[in-house]
C-alpha positions as CSV (number, residue, x, y, z in Angstrom):
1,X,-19.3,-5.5,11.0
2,X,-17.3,-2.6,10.4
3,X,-15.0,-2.2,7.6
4,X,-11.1,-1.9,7.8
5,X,-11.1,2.0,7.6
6,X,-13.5,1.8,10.9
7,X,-11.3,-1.0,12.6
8,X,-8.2,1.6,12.0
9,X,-10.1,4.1,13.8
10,X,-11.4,1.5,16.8
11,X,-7.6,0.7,17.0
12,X,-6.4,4.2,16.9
13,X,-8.7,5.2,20.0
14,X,-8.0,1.7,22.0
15,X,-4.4,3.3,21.5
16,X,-4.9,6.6,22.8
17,X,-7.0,6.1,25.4
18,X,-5.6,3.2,27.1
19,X,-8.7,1.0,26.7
20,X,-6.9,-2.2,26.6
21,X,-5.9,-2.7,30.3
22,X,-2.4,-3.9,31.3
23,X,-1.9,-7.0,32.8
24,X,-0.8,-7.4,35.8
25,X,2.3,-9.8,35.3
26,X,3.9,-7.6,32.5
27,X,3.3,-4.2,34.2
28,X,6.6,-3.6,33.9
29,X,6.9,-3.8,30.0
30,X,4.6,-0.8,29.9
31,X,7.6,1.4,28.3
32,X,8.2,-1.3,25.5
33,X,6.6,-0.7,22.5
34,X,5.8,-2.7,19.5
35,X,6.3,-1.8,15.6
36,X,4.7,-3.5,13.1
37,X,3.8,-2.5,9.1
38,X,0.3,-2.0,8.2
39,X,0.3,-5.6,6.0
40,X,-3.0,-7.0,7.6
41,X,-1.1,-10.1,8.6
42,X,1.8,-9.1,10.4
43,X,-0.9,-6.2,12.0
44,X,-2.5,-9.3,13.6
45,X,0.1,-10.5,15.3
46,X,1.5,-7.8,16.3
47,X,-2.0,-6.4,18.2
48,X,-1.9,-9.9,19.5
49,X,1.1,-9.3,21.3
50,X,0.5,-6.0,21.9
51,X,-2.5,-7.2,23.9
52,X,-0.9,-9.8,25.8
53,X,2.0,-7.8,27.0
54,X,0.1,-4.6,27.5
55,X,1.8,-2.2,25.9
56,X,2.4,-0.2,23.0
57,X,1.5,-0.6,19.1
58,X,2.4,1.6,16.6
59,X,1.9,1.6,13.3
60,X,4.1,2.6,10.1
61,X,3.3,2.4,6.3
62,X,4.3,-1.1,4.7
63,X,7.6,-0.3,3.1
64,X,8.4,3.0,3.8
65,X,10.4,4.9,6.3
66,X,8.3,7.7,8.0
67,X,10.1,9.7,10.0
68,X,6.8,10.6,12.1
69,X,6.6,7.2,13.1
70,X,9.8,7.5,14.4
71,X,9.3,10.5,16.4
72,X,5.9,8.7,17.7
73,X,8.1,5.9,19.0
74,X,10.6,8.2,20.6
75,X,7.7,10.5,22.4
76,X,7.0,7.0,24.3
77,X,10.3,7.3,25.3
78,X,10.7,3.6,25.2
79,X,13.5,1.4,26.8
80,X,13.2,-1.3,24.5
81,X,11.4,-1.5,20.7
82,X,10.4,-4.6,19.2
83,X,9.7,-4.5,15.4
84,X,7.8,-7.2,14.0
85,X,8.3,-8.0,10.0
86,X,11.7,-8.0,7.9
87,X,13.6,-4.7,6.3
88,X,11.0,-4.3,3.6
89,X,8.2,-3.9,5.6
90,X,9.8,-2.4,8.2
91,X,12.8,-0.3,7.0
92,X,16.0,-0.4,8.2
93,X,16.0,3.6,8.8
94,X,14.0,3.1,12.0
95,X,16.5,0.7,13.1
96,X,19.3,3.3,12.1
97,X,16.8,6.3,14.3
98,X,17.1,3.7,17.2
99,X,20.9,3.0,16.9
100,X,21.8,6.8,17.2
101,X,18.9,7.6,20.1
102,X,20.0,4.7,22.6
103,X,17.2,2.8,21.9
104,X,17.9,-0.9,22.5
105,X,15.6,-2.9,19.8
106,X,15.1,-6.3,18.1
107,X,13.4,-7.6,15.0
108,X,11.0,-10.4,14.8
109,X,10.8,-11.8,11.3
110,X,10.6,-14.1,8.5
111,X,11.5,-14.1,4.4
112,X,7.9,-14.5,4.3
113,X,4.7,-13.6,6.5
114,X,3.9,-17.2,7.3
115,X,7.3,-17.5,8.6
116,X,7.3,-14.2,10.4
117,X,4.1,-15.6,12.3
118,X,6.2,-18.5,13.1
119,X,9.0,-16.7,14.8
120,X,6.5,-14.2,16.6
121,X,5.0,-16.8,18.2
122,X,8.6,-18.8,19.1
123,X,10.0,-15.4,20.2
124,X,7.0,-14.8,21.9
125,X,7.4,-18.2,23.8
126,X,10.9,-17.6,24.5
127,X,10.9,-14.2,26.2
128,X,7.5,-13.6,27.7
129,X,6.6,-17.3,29.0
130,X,4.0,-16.2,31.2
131,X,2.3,-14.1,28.7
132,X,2.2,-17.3,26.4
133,X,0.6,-19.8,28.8
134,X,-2.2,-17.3,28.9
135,X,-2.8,-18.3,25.5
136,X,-6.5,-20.5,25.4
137,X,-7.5,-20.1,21.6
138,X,-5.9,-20.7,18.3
139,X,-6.9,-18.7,15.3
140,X,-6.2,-20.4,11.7
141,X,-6.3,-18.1,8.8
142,X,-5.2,-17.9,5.3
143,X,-2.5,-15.7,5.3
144,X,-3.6,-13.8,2.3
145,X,-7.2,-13.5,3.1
146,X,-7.3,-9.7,4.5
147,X,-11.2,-10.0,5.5
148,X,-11.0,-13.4,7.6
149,X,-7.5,-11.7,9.4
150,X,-9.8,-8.4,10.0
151,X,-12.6,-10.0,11.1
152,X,-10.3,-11.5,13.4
153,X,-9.2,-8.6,15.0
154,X,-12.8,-7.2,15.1
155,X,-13.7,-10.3,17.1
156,X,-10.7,-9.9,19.9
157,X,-11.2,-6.3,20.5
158,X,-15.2,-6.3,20.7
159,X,-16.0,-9.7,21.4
160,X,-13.5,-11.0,23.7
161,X,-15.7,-13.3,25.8
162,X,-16.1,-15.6,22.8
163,X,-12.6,-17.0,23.4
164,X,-11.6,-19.8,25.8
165,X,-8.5,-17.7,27.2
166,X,-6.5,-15.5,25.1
167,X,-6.2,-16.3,21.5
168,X,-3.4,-16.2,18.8
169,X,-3.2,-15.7,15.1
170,X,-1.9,-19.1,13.2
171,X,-1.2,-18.3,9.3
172,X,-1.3,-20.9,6.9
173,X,-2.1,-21.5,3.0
174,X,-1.1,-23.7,0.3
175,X,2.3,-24.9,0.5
176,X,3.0,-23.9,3.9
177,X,1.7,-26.6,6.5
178,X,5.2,-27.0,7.4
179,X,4.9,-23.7,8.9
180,X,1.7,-23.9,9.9
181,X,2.3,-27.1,12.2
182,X,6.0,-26.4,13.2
183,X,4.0,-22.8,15.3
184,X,1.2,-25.6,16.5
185,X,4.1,-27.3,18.0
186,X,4.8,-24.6,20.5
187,X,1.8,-25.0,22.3
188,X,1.0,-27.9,24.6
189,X,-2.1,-27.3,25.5
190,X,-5.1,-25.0,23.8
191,X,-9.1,-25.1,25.1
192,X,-10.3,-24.2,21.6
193,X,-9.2,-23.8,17.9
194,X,-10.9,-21.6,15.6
195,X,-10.9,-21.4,11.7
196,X,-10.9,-17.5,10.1
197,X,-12.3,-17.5,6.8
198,X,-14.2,-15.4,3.9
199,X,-17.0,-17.4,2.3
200,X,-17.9,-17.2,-1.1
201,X,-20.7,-19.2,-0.7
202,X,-21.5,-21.8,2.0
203,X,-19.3,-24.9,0.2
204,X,-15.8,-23.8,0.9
205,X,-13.0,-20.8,2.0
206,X,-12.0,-18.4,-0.8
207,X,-8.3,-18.8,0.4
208,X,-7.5,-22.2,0.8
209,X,-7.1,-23.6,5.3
210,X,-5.3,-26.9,4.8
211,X,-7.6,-28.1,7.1
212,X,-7.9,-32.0,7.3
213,X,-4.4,-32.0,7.2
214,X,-4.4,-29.5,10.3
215,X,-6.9,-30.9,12.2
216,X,-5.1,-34.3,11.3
217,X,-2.6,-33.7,13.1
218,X,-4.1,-31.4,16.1
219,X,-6.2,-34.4,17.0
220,X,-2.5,-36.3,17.6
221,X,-1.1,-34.1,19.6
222,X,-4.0,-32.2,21.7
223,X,-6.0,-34.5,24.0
224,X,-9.1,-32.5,23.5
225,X,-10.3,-29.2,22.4
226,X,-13.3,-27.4,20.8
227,X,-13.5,-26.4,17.2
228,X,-15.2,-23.1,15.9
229,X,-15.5,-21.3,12.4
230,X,-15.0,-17.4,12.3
231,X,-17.0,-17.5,9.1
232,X,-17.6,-13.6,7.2
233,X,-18.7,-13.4,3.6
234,X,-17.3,-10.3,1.6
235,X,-20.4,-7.5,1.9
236,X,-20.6,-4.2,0.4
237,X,-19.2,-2.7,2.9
238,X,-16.6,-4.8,3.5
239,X,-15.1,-4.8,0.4
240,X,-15.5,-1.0,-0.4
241,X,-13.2,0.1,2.6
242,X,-10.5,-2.8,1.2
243,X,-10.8,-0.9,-2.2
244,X,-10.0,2.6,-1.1
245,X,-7.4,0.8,1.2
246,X,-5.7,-0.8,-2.3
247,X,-6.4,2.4,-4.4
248,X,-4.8,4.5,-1.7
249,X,-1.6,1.6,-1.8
250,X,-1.3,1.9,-5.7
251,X,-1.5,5.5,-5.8
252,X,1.7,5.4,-3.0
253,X,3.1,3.2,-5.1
254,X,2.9,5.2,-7.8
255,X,4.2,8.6,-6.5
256,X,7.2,6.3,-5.4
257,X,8.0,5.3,-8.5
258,X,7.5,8.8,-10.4
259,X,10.8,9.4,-12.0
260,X,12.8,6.1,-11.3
261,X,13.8,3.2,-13.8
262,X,12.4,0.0,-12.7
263,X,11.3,-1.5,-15.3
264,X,9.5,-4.8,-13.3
265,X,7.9,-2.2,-10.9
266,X,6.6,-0.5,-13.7
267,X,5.0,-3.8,-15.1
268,X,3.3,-4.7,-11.2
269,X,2.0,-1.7,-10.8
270,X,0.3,-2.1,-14.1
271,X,-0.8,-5.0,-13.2
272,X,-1.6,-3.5,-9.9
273,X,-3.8,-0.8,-11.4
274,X,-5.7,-3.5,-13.8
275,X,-6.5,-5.4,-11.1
276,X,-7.6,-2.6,-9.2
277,X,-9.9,-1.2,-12.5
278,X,-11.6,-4.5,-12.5
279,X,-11.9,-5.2,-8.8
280,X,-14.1,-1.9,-8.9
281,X,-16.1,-2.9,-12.0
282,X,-17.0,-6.1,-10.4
283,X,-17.3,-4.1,-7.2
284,X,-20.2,-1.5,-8.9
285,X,-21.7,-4.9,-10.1
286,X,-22.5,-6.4,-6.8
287,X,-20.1,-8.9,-7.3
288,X,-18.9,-8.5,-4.0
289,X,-16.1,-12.0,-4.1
290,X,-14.8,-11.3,-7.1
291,X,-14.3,-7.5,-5.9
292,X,-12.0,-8.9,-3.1
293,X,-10.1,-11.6,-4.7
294,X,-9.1,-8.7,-7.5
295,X,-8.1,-6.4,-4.7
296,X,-5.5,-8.7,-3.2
297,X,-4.0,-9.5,-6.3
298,X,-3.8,-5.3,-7.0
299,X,-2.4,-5.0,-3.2
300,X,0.3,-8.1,-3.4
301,X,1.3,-5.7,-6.7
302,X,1.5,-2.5,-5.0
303,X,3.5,-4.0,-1.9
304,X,6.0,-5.3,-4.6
305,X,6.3,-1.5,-6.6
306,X,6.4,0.0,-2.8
307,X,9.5,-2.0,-1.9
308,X,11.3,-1.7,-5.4
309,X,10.5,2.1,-5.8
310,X,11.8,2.7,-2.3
311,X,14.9,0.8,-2.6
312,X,15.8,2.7,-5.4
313,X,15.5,5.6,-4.0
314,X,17.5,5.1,-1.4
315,X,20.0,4.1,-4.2
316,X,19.7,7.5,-5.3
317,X,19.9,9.5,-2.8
318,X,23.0,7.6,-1.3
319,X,24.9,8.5,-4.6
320,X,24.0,12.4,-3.8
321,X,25.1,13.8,-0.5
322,X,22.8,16.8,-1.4
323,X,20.0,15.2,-1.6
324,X,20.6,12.6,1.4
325,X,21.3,15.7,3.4
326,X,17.9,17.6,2.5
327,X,16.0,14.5,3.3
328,X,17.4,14.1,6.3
329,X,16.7,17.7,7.3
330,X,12.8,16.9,6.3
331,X,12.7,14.3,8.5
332,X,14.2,16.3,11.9
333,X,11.6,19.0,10.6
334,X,8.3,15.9,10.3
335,X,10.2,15.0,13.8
336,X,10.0,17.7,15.3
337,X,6.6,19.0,14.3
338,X,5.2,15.5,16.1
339,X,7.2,16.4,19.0
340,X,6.1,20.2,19.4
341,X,2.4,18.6,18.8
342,X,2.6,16.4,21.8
343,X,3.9,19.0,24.0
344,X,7.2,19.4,23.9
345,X,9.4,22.7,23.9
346,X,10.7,22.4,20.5
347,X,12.3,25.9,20.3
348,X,15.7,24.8,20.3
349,X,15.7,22.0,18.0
350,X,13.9,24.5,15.7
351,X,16.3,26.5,15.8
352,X,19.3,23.8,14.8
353,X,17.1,22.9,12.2
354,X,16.8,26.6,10.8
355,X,20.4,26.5,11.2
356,X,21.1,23.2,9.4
357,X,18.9,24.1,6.4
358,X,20.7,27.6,5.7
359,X,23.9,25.5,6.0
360,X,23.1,23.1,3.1
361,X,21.9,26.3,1.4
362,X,25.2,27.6,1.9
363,X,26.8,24.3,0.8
364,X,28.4,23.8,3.9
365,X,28.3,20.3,4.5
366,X,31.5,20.1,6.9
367,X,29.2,22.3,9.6
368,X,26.2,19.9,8.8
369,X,28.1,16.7,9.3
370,X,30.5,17.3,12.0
371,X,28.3,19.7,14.4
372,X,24.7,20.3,13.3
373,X,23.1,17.0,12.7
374,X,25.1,15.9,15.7
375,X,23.5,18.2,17.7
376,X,20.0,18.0,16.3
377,X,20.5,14.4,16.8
378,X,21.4,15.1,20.9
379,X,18.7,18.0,21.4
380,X,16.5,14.9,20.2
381,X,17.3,12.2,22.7
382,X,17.5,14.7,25.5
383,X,13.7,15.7,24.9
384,X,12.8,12.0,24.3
385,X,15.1,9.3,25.3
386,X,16.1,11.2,28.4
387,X,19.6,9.2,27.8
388,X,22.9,11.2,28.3
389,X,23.8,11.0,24.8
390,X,22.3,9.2,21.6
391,X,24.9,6.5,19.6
392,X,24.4,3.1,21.9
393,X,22.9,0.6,19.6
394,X,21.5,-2.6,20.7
395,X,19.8,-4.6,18.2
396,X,19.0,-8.2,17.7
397,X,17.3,-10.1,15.2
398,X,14.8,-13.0,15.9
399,X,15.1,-14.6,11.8
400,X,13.7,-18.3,10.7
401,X,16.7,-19.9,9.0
């Protein structure tokens, strides 16, 4: 099996290559494109659609805006964006970069991740029925367990003849079979169900499946079926790539929170980095399942200091135009260094830029606001967007009440 760092990589190329072949009924959404958070859960989903709808996946870090995700996005020059997860994992500045560039877009999400699978799958229903009634094969996971969800993934990418027609992702866990059965109840019909889980031992999951009360009710409502395990056990392997992954999470964390006052993102992300500690002690003992329970409980922390740190920054640098101004310059210049690497002529946005940065030097922000950043903003959808003019929003939001 390969580890989560290798999976990223698989992914990545699949990406760039355009190894996953369109089908032929959704041919035409080949110029929608998909953005989803790197939380494992909502990344499971979201490849799930990706791959049923043929088209476009891209990928930003949970939490945080990155401007080079953004300039990614616009290089597709999409017509439509579909963002899957809430305004923590996904920030609302992408939905502000698609606002000004004419980028009609909607949002697919829950309060929670259970209940953003819930609405993916309803939306999905909804708008792409075709696509849907392709789906064969239910996947139930524990939403929390990171190893079953990637193992998941590694099985529909490499193994795809061991599903009965195309499968989807189901979350569940304690306290949310509600959710769990209320996205059963869109399908009528499935060939197979399968159960994706991390095994401790052979007795039970390490993350809890709800599954009599599952299979319970599946045996009401489905006339008939086969039932599978996607059973993994946490190796070596495994569990080091999930450890970098965390460490390389907390130490995010951290820079984000360098300088703030948060005083409960201070206490998660020690807790995040005590987890972390002992998840590696037990790591360098061999004790491989107590390694990977230790790093969820560090990653859960560092998702909570990522969100925190990051909404207080944007406190901060809404209270200074300065500062708001420079870091809005620094993301035209990440933009346009992904945009100049992909092959287009960049000269004359670099040149506004130059401009726009000698301005705030010069402290005058009337130039910046009323003609600059305007400008900068234009020269950008006229390379990408290949709209007349940026500033027609069209956004919509799929939510669970």
């Amino acid at each position: 099996m390969i580890g989560k760092k290798g999976l990223v990589i698989l992914m990545s190329l699949i990406f760039i290559l355009g190894a996953v072949p369109l089908p032929r009924a959704f041919a035409e959404n080949t110029r929608l494109v998909i953005l989803v958070s790197d939380n494992e859960a909502d990344w499971a989903i979201a490849q799930n659609v990706a791959d049923l709808l043929g088209v476009h996946l891209i990928v930003s870090p949970w939490g945080t805006y990155d401007p080079a995700v953004s300039a990614e996005i616009l290089s597709v020059e999409p017509e439509r964006v579909i963002i899957i997860g809430g305004p923590v994992a996904i920030p609302e500045e992408y939905t502000k970069d698609f606002d000004e560039f004419g980028i009609p877009y909607e949002r697919w999400y829950g309060e929670t991740r259970y209940e953003t699978n819930l609405v993916v799958i309803q939306a999905l229903g909804e708008e792409f029925p075709e696509a849907f009634d392709e789906i064969g094969t239910i996947v139930i996971a524990n939403g929390r367990d990171a190893l079953a969800i990637e193992g998941y993934l590694e099985a529909m990418k490499l193994r795809p003849y061991e599903f009965k027609g195309k499968p989807i992702l189901i979350l569940t866990d304690e306290g949310r079979e509600n959710v769990t059965i209320a996205a059963l109840e869109r399908f009528v019909r499935i060939s197979e169900v399968k159960y994706a889980a991390t095994y401790s031992g052979r007795e039970k999951p390490m993350f809890p499946l709800n599954r009599e009360e599952i299979d319970a009710w599946m045996r009401n409502h489905f006339a008939s079926y086969t039932e599978d395990t996607l059973a993994r056990s946490p190796t070596e392997g495994d569990v080091h790539s999930l450890l970098i992954n965390v460490q390389n999470k907390t130490e995010r964390a951290e820079e984000l929170l360098d300088g703030l006052r948060v005083p409960d993102a201070r206490r998660k992300l020690e807790e995040a980095k005590n987890a972390l500690n002992l998840a590696w002690s037990a790591y360098n003992s061999g004790d491989y399942s107590r390694a990977y329970q230790l790093a969820m409980v560090a990653s859960f922390n560092a998702d909570f200091v990522i969100s925190r740190a990051y909404r207080e920054m944007r406190t901060v640098y809404q209270g200074l135009p300065n500062m708001q101004l420079q870091r809005e310059i620094q993301q035209f210049e990440i933009m346009a260094k992904v945009l100049k690497r992909k092959g287009y002529d960049v000269s004359e946005l670099e040149s506004l830029i130059s401009q726009a940065k000698e301005a705030l030097k010069d402290g005058k922000y009337s130039l910046l606001l009323n003609e600059l950043i305007p400008e900068i903003k234009e020269t950008i959808a006229k390379l990408t967007t290949k709209r007349p003019s940026p500033g027609i929003p069209g956004g919509k939001n799929h939510k669970r009440p």
